[in-house]
C-alpha positions as CSV (number, residue, x, y, z in Angstrom):
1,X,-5.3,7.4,3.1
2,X,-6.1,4.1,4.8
3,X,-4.4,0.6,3.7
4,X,-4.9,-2.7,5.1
5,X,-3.1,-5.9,4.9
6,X,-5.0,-9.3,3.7
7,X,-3.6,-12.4,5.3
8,X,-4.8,-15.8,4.4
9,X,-7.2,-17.6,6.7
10,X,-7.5,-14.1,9.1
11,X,-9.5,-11.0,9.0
12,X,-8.2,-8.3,7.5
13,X,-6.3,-5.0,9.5
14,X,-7.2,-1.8,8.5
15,X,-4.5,1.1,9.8
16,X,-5.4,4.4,9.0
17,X,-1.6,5.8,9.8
18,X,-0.2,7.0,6.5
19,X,3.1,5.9,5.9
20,X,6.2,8.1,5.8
21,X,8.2,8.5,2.6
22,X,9.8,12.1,4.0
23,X,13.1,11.6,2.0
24,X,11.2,10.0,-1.4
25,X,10.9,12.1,-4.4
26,X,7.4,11.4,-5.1
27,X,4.2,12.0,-3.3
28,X,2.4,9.4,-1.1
29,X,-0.1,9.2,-3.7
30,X,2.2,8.1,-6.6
31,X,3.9,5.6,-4.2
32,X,1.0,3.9,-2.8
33,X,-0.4,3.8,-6.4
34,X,2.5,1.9,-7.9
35,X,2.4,-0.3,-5.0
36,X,-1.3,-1.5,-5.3
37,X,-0.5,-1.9,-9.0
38,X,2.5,-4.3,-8.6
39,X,0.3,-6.8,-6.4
40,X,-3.1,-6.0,-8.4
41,X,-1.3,-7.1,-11.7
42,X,1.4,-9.0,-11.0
43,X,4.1,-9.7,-14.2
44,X,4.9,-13.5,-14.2
């Protein structure tokens, strides 16, 4: 899995480490999906 990391006004890194969630219940997967959801559709 690759993520990157958009900063304002700057290019764009791309890392292609996976992060570690060893001690987490749930897969990587089901992690970095909930992630990208809670900053692609923010609740105000």
């Amino acid at each position: 899995m690759i993520l990157g990391l958009v900063v304002p006004g700057e290019r764009f890194a791309v890392s292609s480490v996976s992060p570690s969630y060893s001690n987490h219940r749930y897969p990587v997967e089901v992690i970095s999906h909930g992630v990208w959801l809670y900053f692609r559709f923010p609740l105000k």
